[in-house]
PyMOL CGO cylinders between C-alpha atoms (Angstrom):
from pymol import cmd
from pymol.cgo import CYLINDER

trace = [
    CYLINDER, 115.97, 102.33, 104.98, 113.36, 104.74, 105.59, 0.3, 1, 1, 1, 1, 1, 1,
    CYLINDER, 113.36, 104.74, 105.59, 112.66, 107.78, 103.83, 0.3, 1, 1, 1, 1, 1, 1,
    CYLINDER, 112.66, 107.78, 103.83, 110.99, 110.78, 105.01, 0.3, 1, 1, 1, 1, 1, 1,
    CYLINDER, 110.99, 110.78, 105.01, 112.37, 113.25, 102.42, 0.3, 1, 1, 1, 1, 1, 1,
    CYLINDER, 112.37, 113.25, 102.42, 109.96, 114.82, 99.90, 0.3, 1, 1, 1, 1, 1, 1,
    CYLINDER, 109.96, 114.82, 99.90, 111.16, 113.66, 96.24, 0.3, 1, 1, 1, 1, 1, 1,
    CYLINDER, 111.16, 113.66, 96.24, 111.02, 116.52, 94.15, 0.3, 1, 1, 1, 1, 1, 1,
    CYLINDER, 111.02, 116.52, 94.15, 112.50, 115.80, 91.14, 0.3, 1, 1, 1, 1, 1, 1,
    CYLINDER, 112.50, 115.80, 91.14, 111.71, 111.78, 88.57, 0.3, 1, 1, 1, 1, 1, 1,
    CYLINDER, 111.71, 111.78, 88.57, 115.22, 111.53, 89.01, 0.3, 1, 1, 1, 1, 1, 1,
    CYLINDER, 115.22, 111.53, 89.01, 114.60, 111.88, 93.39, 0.3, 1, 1, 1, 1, 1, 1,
    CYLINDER, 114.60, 111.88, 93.39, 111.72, 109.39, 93.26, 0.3, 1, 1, 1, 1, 1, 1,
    CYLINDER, 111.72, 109.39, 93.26, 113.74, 106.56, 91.21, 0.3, 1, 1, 1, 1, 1, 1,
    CYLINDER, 113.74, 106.56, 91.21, 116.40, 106.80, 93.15, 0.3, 1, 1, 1, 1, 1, 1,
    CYLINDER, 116.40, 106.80, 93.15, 114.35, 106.50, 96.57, 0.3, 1, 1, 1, 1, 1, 1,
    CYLINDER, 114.35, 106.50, 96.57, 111.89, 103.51, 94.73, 0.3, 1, 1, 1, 1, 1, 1,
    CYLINDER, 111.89, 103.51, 94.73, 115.93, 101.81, 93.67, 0.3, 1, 1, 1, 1, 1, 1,
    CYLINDER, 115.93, 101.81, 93.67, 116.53, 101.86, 97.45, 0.3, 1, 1, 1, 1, 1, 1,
    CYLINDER, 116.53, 101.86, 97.45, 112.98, 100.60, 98.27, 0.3, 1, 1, 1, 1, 1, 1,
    CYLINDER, 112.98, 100.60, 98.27, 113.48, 98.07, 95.89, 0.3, 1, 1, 1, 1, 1, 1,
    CYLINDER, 113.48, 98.07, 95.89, 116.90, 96.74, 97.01, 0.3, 1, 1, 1, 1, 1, 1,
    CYLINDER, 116.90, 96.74, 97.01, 115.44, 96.21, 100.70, 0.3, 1, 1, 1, 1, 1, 1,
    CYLINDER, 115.44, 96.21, 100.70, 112.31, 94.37, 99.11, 0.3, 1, 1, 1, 1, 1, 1,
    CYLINDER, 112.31, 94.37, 99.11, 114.97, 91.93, 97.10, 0.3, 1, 1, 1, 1, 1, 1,
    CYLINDER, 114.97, 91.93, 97.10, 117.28, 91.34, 100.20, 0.3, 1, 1, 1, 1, 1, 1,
    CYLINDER, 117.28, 91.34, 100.20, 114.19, 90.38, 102.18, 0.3, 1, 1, 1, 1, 1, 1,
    CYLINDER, 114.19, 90.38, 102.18, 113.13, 88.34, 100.12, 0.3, 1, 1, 1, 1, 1, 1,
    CYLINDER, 113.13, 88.34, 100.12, 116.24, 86.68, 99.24, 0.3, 1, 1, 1, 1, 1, 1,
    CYLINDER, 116.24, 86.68, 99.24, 116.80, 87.41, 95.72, 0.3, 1, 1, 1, 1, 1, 1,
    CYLINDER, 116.80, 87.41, 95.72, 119.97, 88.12, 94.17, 0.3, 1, 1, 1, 1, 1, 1,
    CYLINDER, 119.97, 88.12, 94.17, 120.40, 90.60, 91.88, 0.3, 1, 1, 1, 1, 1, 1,
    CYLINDER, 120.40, 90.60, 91.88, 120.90, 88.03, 89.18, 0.3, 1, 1, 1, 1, 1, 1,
    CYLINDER, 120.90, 88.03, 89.18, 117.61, 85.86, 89.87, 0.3, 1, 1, 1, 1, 1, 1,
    CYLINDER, 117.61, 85.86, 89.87, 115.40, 89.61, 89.15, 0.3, 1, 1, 1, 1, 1, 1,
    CYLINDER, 115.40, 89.61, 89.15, 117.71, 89.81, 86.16, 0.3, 1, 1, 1, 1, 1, 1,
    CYLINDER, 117.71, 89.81, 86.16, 116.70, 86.15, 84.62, 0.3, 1, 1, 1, 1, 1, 1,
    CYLINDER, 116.70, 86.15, 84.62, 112.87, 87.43, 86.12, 0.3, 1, 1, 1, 1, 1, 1,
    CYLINDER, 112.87, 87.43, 86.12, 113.03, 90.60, 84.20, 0.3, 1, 1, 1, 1, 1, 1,
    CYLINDER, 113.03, 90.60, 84.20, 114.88, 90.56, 81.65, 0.3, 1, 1, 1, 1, 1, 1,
    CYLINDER, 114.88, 90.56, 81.65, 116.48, 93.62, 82.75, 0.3, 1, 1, 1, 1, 1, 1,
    CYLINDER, 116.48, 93.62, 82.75, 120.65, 93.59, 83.16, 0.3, 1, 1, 1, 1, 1, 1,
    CYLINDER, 120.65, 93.59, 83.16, 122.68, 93.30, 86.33, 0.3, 1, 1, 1, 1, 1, 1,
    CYLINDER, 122.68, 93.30, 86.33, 124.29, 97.05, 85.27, 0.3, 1, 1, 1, 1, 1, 1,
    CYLINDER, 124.29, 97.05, 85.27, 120.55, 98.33, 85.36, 0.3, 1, 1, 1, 1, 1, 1,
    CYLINDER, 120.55, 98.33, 85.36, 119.53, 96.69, 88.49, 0.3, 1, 1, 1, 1, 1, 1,
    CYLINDER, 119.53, 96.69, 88.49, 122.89, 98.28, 90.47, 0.3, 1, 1, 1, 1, 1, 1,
    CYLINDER, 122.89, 98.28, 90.47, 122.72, 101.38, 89.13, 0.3, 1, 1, 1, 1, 1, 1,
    CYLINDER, 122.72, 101.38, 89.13, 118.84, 101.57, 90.41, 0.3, 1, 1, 1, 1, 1, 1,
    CYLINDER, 118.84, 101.57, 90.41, 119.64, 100.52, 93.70, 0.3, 1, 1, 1, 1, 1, 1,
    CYLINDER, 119.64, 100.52, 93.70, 122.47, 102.57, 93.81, 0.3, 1, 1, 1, 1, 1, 1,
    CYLINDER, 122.47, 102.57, 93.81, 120.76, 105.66, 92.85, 0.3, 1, 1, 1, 1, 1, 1,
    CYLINDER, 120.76, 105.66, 92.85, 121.99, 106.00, 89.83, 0.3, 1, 1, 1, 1, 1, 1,
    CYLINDER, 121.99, 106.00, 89.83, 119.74, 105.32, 87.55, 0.3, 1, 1, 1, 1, 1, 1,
    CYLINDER, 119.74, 105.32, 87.55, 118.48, 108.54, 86.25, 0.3, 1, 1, 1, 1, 1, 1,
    CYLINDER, 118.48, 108.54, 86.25, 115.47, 107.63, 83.96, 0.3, 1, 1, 1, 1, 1, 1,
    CYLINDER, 115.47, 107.63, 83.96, 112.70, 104.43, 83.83, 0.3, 1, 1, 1, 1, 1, 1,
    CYLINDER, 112.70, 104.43, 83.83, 110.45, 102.92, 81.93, 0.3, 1, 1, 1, 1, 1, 1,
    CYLINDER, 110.45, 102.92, 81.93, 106.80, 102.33, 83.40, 0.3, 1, 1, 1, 1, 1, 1,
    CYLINDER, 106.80, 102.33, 83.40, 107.43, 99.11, 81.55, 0.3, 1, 1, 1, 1, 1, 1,
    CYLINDER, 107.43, 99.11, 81.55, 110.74, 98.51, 83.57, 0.3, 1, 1, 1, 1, 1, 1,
    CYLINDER, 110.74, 98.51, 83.57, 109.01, 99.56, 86.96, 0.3, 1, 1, 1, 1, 1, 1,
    CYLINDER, 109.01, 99.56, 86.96, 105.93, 96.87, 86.25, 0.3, 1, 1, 1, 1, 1, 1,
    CYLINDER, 105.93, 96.87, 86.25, 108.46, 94.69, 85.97, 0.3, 1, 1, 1, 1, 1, 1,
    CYLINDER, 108.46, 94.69, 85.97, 110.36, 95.07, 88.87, 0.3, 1, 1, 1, 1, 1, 1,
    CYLINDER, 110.36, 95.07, 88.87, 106.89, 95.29, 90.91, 0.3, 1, 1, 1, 1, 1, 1,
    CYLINDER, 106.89, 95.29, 90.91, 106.08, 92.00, 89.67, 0.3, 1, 1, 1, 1, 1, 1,
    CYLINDER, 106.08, 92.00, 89.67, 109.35, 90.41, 90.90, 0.3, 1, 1, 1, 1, 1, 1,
    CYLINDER, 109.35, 90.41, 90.90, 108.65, 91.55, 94.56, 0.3, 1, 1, 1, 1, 1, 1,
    CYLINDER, 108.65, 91.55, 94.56, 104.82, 91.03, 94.27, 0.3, 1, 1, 1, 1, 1, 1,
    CYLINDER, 104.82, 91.03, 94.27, 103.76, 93.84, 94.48, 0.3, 1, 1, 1, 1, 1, 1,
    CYLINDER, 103.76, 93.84, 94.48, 102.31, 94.41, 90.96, 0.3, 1, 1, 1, 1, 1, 1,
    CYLINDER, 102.31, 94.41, 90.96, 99.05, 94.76, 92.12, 0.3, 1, 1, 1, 1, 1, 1,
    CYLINDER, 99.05, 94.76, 92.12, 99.66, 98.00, 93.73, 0.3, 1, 1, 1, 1, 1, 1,
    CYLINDER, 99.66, 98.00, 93.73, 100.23, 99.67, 90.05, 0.3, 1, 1, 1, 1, 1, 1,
    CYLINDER, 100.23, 99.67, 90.05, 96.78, 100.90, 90.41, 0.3, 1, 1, 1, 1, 1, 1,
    CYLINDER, 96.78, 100.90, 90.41, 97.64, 102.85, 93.49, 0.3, 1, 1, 1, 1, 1, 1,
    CYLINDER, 97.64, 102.85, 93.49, 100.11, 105.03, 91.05, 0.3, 1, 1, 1, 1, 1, 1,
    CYLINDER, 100.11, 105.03, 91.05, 96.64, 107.06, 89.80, 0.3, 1, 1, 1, 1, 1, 1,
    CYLINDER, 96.64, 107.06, 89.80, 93.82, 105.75, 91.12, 0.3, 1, 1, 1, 1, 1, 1,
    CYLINDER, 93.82, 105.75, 91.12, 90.19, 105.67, 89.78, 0.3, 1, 1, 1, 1, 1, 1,
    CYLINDER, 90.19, 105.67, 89.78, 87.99, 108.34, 91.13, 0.3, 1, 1, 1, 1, 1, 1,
    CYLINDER, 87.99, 108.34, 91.13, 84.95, 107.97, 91.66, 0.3, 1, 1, 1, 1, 1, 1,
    CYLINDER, 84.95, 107.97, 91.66, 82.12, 109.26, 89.57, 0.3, 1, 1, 1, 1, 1, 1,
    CYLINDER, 82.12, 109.26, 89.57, 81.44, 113.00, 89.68, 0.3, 1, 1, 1, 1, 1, 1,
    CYLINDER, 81.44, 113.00, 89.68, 77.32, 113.90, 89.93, 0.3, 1, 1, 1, 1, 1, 1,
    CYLINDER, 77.32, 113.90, 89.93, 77.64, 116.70, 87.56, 0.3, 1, 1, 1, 1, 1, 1,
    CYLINDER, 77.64, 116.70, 87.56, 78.49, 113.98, 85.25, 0.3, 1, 1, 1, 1, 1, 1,
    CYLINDER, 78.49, 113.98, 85.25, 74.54, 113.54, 85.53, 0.3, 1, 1, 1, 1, 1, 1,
    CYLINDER, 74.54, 113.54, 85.53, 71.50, 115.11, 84.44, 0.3, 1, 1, 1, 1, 1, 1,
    CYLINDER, 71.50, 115.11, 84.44, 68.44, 115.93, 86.03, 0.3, 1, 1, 1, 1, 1, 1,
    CYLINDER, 68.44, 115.93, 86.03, 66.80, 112.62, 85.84, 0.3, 1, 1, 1, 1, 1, 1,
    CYLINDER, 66.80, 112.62, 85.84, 69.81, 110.44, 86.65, 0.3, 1, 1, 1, 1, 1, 1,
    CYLINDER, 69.81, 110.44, 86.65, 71.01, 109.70, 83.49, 0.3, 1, 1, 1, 1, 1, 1,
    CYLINDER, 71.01, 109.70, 83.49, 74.95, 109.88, 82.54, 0.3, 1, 1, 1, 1, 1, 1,
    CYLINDER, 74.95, 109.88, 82.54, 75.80, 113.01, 79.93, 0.3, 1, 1, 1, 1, 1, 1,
    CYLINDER, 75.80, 113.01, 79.93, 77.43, 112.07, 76.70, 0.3, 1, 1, 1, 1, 1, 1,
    CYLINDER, 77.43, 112.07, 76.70, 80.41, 114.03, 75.76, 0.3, 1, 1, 1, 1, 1, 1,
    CYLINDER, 80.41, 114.03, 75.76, 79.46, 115.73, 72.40, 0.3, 1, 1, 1, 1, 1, 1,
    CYLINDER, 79.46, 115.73, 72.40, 82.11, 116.47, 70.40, 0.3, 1, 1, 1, 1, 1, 1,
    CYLINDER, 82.11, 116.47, 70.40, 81.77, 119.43, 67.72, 0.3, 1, 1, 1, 1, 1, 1,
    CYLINDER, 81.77, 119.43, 67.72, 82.99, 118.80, 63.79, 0.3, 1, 1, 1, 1, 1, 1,
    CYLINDER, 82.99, 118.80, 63.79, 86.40, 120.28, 62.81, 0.3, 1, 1, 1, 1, 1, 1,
    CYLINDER, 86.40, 120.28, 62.81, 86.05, 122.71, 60.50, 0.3, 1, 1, 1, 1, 1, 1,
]
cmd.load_cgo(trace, "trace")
């Protein structure tokens, strides 16, 4: 199932990621009781993701899941690192040090 619908709501992307998710299980031939044992997670949770009817997630629970498909790697695709800004730099190429003031 393909998706080319903007999700504007948490509640919109989980249930488009449930749907993801069920095609990435069925391909690879798991059963909804084998990411259960894998997870941790019950069979009620995993049908009412892929369903779209879960209305709420854990990061925790979504790591989880990724791992199960393989695709945990990609967690770091969620926010990724940017790169280093050059005002972070002085003149003569040396990083600045945040300086935080005393409370009062």
């Amino acid at each position: 199932m393909i998706f080319t619908e903007k999700a504007t709501s948490p509640g919109e992307v989980i249930r488009i990621l449930g749907y993801r998710f069920r095609d990435y299980r069925m391909r690879l031939n798991f059963t909804r009781k084998d990411v259960s044992e894998q997870t941790g997670l019950s069979m009620t949770t995993l049908y009412k993701l892929e369903t779209g009817n879960l209305k709420d997630m854990s990061m925790g629970t979504m790591l989880k899941l990724l791992r199960v498909i393989g695709l945990y790697e990609n967690w770091n695709q969620i926010i990724p690192e940017l790169p280093e800004s050059p005002y972070l730099y002085k003149d003569n190429f040396t990083k600045r040090q945040r300086i935080r003031h005393p409370k009062s």
